[in-house]
C-alpha positions as CSV (number, residue, x, y, z in Angstrom):
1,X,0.0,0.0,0.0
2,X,1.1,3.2,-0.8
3,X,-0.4,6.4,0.4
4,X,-2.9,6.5,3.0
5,X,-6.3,5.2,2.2
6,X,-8.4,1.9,2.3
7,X,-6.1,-1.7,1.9
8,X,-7.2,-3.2,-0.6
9,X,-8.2,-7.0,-0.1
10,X,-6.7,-9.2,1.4
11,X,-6.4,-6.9,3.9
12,X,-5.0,-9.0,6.7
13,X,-1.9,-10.2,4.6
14,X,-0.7,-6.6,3.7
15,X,-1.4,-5.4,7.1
16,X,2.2,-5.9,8.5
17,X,3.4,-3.8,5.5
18,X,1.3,-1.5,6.2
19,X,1.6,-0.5,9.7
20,X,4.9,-0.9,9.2
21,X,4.5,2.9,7.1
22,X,1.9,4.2,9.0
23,X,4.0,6.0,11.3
24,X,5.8,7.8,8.7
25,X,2.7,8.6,6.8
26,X,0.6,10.4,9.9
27,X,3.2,12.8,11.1
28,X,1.1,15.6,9.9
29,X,-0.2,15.8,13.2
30,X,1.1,19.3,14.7
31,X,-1.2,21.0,13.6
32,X,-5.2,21.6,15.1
33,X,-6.6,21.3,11.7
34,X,-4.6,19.8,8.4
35,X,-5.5,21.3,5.2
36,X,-9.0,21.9,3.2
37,X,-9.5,18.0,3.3
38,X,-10.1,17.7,6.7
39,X,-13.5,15.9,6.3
40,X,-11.8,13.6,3.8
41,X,-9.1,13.2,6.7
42,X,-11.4,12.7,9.2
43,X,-13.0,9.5,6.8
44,X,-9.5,8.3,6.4
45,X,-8.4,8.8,9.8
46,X,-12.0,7.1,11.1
47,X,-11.6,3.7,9.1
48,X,-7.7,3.6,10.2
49,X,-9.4,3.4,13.2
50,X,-12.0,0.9,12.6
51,X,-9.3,-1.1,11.1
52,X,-7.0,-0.8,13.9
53,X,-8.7,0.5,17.2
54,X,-5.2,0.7,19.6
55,X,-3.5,2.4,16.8
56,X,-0.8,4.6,18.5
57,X,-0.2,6.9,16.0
58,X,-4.6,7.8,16.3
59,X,-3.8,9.2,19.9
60,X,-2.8,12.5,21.0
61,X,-3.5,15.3,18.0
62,X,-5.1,13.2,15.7
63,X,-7.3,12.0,18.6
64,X,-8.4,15.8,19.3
65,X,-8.9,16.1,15.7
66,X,-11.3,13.2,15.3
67,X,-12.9,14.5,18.3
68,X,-13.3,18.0,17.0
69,X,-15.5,16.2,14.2
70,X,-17.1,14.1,16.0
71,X,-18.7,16.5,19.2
72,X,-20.7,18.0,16.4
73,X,-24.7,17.6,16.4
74,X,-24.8,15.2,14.0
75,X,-24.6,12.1,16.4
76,X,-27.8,13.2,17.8
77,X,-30.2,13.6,14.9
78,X,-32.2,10.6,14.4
79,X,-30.9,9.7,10.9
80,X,-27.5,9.7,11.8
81,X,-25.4,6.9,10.3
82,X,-21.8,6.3,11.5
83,X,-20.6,4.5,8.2
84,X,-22.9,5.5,5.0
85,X,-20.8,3.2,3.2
86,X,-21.4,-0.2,1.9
């Protein structure tokens, strides 16, 4: 796997691989919000975690930033879906 995004499958026999890059890949973290993308980030960074709940590199900043998303109103409505996709 290359940049970050969804493994394609098998999933579980590039997995090694791909943790093995992760670190390198999320050190964008300094900063309270990334770029213009940050609900594309927040997707990525929320099935990274899905995929991997203890992942260490999803604590700290990156934990604040999926939380800034994720105190929003949204959760409350009663249509409100966690993971639209399929």
């Amino acid at each position: 796997p290359g940049a970050i995004g969804v493994l394609p499958k098998p999933r579980e026999k590039l997995k090694p691989a791909y943790l093995e890059q992760l670190p390198k890949k999320l050190q964008v973290a300094g900063r309270r919000w990334i770029t213009f993308v940050d609900f594309l980030a927040y997707d990525v960074l929320d099935q990274q975690r899905m995929f991997v709940p203890d992942c260490p590199e999803l604590q700290g900043n990156l934990a604040r930033f999926l939380q800034r998303f994720e105190v929003s109103g949204d959760r409350e409505r009663p249509l409100w879906c966690p993971h639209p996709h399929p």
